[in-house]
C-alpha positions in Angstrom: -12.3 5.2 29.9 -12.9 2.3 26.9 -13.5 3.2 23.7 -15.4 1.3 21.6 -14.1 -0.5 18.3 -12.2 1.2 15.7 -14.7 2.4 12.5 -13.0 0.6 9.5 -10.8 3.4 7.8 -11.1 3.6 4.1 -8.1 5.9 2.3 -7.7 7.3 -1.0 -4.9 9.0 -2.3 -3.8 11.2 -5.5 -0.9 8.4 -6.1 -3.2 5.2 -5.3 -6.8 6.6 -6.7 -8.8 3.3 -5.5 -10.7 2.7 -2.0 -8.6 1.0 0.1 -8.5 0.0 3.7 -5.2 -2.2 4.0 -1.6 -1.9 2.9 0.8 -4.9 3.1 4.7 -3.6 2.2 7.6 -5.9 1.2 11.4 -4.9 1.7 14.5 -5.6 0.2 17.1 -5.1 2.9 16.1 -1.2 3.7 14.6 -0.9 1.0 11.0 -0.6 0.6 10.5 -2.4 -2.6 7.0 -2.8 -3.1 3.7 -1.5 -1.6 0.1 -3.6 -2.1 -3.1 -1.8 -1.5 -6.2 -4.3 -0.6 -10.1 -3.0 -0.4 -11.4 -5.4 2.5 -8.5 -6.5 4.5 -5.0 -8.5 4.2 -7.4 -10.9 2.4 -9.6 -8.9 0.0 -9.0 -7.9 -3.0 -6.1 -5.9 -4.1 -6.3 -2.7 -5.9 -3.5 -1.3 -6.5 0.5 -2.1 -6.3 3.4 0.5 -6.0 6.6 -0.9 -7.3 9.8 0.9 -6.2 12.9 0.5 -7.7 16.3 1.8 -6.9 19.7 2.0 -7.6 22.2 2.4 -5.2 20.1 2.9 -2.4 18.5 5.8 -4.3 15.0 5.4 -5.4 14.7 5.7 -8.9 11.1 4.6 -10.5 7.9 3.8 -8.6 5.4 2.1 -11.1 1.6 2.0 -10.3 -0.4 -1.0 -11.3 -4.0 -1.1 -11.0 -5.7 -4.6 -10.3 
């Protein structure tokens, strides 16, 4: 049986405390170096970025910046 579209999800977390319904994440090798939170889509307007940082394949900081 179809289902019909998807309703548009809209997340908020304790770490990311912005509306947000897309998440876009870069890599450095295996590591997950940075995470961007958009409101909107890929193309609206970002919220919120998580920058990880680590050392010796250890995570060591993750910095919030809110846009």
């Amino acid at each position: 049986m179809p289902l019909g579209p998807s309703p548009k999800v809209t997340a908020m977390s304790s770490l990311v405390p912005h509306k947000y319904d897309y998440i876009a994440l870069t890599y450095d090798g295996p590591d997950l170096t940075k995470v961007e939170y958009y409101q909107n889509g890929a193309s609206g307007d970002k919220v919120a970025t998580l920058d990880l940082v680590y050392s010796s394949n250890v995570l060591q900081t993750v910095t919030r910046t809110d846009h």
